[in-house]
C-alpha positions as a Markdown table, in Angstrom:
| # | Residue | x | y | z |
|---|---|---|---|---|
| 1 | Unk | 3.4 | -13.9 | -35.0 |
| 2 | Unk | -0.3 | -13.5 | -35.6 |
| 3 | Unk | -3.1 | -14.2 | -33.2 |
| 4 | Unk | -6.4 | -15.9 | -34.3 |
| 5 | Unk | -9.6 | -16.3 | -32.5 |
| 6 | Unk | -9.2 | -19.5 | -31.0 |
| 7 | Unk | -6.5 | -18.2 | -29.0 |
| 8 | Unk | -8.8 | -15.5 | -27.0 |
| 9 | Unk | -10.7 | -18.3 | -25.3 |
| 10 | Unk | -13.8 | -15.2 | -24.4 |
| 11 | Unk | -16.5 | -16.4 | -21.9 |
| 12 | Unk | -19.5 | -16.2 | -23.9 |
| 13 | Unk | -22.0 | -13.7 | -22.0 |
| 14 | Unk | -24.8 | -15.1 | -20.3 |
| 15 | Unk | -27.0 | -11.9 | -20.4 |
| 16 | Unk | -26.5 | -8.2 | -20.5 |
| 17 | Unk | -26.1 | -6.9 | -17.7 |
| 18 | Unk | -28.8 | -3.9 | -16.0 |
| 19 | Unk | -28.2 | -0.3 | -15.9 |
| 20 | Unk | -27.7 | -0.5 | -11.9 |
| 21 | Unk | -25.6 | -3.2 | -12.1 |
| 22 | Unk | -23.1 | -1.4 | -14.6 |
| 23 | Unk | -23.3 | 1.6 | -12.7 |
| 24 | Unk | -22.0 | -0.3 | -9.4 |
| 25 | Unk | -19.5 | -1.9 | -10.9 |
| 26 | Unk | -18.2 | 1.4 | -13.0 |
| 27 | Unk | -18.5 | 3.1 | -9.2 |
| 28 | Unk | -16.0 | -0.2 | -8.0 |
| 29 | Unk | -13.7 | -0.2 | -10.2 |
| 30 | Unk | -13.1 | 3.9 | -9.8 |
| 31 | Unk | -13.1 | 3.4 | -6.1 |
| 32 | Unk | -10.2 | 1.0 | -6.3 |
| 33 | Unk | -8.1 | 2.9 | -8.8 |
| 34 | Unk | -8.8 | 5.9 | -6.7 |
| 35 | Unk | -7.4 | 3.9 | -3.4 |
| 36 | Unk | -4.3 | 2.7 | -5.5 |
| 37 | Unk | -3.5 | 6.8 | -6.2 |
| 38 | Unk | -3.7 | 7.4 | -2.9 |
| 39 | Unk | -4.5 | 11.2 | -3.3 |
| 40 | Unk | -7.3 | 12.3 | -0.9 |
| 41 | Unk | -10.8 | 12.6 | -2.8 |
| 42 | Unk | -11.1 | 16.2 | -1.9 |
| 43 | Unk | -8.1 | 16.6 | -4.2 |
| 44 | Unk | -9.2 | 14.2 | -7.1 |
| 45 | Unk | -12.8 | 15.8 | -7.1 |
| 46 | Unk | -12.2 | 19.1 | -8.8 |
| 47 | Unk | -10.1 | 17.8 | -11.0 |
| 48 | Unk | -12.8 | 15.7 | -12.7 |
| 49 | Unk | -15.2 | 18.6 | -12.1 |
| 50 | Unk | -17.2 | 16.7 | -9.3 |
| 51 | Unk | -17.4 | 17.6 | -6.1 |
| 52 | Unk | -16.8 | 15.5 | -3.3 |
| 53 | Unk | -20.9 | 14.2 | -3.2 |
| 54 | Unk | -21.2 | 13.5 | -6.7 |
| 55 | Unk | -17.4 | 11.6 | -6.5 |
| 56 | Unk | -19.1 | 9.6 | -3.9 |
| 57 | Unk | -22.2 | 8.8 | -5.4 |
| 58 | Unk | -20.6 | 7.6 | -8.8 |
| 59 | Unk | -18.4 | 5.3 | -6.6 |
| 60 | Unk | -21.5 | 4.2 | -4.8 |
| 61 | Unk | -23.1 | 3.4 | -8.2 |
| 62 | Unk | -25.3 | 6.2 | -8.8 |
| 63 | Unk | -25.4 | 8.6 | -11.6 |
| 64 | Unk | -24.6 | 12.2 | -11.7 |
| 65 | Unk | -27.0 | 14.5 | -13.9 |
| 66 | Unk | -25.4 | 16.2 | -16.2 |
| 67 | Unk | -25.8 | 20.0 | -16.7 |
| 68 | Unk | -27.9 | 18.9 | -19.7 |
| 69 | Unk | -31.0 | 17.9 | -17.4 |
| 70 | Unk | -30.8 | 20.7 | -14.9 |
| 71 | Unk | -31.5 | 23.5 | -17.6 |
């Protein structure tokens, strides 16, 4: 059975979204899968190569610099 467009029914964007407001959600939607693991953060962490602080600001909607702009 094949699917056609019509079928998707997408809610046409209204605008595109800012920077900030991406970043927040991203750091949301992280947050909850985190919760649902249920591992502690100081175990998650260093296995994203993050500390603890920069797992907390990317849930808190901020952006991490990467090694890139610190050389």
């Amino acid at each position: 059975m094949s699917m056609n467009r019509s079928s998707l029914h997408l809610a046409p964007r209204r605008s595109t979204p800012s920077p900030l407001v991406c970043a927040r959600l991203l750091g949301q939607h992280i947050r909850a899968a985190r919760r649902r693991d249920g591992r502690p953060l100081e175990e998650l962490a260093p296995g994203a190569g993050l500390t603890v602080a920069q797992w907390e600001g990317i849930e808190a909607g901020q952006s991490p610099c990467a090694w890139e702009c610190t050389a």
